[in-house]
C-alpha positions as CSV (number, residue, x, y, z in Angstrom):
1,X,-9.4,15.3,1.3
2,X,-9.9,19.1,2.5
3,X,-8.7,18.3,5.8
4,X,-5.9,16.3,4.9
5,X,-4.5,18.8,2.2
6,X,-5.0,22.2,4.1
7,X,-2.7,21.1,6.9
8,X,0.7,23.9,7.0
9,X,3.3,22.1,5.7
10,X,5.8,20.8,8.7
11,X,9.5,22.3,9.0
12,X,10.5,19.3,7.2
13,X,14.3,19.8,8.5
14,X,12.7,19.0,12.0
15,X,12.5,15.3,12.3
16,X,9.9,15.1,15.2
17,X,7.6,17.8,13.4
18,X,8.0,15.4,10.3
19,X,6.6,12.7,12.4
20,X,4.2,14.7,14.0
21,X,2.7,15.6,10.9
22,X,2.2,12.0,9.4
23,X,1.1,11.1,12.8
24,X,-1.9,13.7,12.0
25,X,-2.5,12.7,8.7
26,X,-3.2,9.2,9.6
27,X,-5.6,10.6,12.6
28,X,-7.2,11.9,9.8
29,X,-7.1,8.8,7.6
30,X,-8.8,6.8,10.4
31,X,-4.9,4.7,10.4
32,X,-2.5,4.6,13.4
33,X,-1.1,7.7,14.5
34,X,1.4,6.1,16.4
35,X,2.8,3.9,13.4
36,X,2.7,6.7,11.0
37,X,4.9,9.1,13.5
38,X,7.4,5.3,14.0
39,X,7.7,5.3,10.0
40,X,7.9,8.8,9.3
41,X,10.8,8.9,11.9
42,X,12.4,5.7,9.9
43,X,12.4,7.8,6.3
44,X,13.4,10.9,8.3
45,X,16.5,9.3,9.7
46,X,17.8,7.1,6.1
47,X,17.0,10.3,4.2
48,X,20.5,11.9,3.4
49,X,20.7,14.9,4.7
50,X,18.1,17.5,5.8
51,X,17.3,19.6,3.3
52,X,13.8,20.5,3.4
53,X,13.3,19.5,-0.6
54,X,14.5,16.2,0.0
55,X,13.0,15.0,3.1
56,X,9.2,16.7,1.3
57,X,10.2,14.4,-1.8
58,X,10.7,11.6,0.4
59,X,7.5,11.7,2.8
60,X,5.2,12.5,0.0
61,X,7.3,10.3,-2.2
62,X,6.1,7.1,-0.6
63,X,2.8,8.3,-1.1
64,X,2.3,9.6,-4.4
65,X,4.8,7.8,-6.0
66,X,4.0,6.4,-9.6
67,X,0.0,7.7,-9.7
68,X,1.0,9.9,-12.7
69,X,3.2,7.4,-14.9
70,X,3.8,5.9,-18.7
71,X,2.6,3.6,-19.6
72,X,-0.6,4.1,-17.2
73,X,0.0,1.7,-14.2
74,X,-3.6,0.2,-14.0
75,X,-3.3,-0.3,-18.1
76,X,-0.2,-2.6,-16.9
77,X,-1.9,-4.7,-14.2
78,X,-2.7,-7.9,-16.8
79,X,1.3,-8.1,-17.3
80,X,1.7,-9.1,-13.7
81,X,2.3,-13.0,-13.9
82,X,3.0,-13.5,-9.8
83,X,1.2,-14.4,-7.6
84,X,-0.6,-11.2,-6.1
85,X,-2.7,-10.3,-3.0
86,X,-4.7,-6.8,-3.4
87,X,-5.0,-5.8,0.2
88,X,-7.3,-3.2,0.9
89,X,-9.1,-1.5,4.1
90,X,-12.9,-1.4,4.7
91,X,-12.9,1.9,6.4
92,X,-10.3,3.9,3.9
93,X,-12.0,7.1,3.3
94,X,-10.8,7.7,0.1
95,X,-11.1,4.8,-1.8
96,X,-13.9,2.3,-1.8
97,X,-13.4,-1.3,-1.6
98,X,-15.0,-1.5,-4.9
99,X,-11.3,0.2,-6.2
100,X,-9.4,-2.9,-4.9
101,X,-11.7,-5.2,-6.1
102,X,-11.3,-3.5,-9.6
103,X,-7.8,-4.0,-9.4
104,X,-7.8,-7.4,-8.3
105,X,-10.0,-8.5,-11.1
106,X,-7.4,-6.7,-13.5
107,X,-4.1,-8.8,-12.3
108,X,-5.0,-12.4,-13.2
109,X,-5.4,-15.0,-10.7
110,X,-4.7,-11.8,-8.2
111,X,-6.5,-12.7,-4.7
112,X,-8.7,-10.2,-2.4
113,X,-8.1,-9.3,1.2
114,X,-10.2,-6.8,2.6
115,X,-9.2,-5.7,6.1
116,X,-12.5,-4.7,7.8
117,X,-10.7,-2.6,10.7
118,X,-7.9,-0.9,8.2
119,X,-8.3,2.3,6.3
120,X,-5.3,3.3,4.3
121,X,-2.7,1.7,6.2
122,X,-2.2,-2.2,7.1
123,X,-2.6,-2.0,11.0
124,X,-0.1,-4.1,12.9
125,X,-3.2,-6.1,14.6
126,X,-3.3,-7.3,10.7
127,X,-0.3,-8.5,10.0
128,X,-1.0,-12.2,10.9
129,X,-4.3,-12.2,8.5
130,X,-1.7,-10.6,5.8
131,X,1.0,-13.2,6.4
132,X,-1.5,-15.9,6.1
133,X,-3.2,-14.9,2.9
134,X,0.3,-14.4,1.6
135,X,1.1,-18.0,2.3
136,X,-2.1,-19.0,1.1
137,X,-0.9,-17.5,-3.3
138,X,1.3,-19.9,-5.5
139,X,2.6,-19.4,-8.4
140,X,0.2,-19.6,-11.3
141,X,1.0,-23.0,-13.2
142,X,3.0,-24.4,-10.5
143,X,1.0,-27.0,-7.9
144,X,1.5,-27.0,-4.7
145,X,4.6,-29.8,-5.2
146,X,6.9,-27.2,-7.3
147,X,5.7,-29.2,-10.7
148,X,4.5,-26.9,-13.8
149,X,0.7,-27.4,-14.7
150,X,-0.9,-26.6,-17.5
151,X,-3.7,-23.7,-17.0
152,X,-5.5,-21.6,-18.7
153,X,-5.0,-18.4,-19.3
154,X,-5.7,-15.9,-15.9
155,X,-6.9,-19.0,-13.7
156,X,-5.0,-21.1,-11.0
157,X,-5.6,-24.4,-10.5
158,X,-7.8,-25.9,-7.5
C-alpha cells in the first residue's frame, strides 16, 4: 500500500501521464500494465473536459467508488436476488481470497471464481473462464427451461 500511495500524483490534464500512471500502479498491483495504461486512456478521453479535478475524480473514481456508503454495502449483499459470480484473483496483494469468499457466502446462491493468475484486475487471458462461469448462474427459482421452481430460501436448485 506504501508503494502504491506515495507515487506523485500525475498532471492529470496530460492524457498519456494519466495512463502512465495507472500503467504503474498495476505494475505495482502485480495486474497488466498494458491494460491499465488502454483503460485509463478510455476514461481520459469520455471524461469531459480536462480539468485536473475532474479527470482525479474520474481515475480514482472507478476505484474507490462506493467503499464509504449508507447503508454499508457489505450490510446490503443478502438483498441481492440475481444471479451473482464473486470473481476474485489469487495473487491480489491486498485482499485475500478469503475477502471474496466472505462476500460470496453473504449474497445468496452467489457462486466463486478465483482466478489463480489475476491480482486486482481480470486479465484478458481470463476472460473465457469469466464468460463461462457467467453462463454457467441462473436465476434463483427459475430451471434451466425458463419455468419458476419452488426453493428455499438462499439455495438454487440442482
Amino acid at each position: 500500500m506504501r508503494q502504491l500511495f506515495a507515487r506523485a500524483m500525475p498532471d492529470w490534464t496530460d492524457r498519456e501521464a494519466v495512463a502512465a500512471f495507472a500503467a504503474a500502479g498495476a505494475e505495482i498491483l502485480g495486474d497488466d500494465p498494458a491494460a491499465a495504461h488502454a483503460t485509463a486512456a478510455r476514461i481520459w478521453d469520455r471524461t469531459p473536459g480536462t480539468a485536473p479535478p475532474v479527470q482525479m475524480a474520474n481515475q480514482l473514481g472507478v476505484v474507490f467508488a462506493g467503499l464509504d456508503c449508507e447503508p454499508r454495502w457489505r450490510e446490503r449483499l443478502p438483498e441481492i436476488e440475481v444471479p451473482t459470480l464473486v470473481v476474485h484473483g489469487r495473487r491480489n496483494p491486498f485482499f485475500p481470497v478469503g475477502n471474496g469468499e466472505a462476500i460470496a457466502r453473504d449474497i445468496p446462491a452467489a457462486r466463486m471464481l478465483v482466478l489463480e493468475e489475476a491480482a486486482t484486475a481480470i486479465p484478458d487471458t481470463a476472460v473465457g473462464e469469466v464468460t463461462e462461469a457467467m453462463s454457467g448462474l441462473r436465476q434463483p427459482g427459475v430451471d434451466p427451461g425458463g419455468r419458476r421452481v419452488s426453493v428455499p430460501a438462499g439455495r438454487l436448485p440442482a
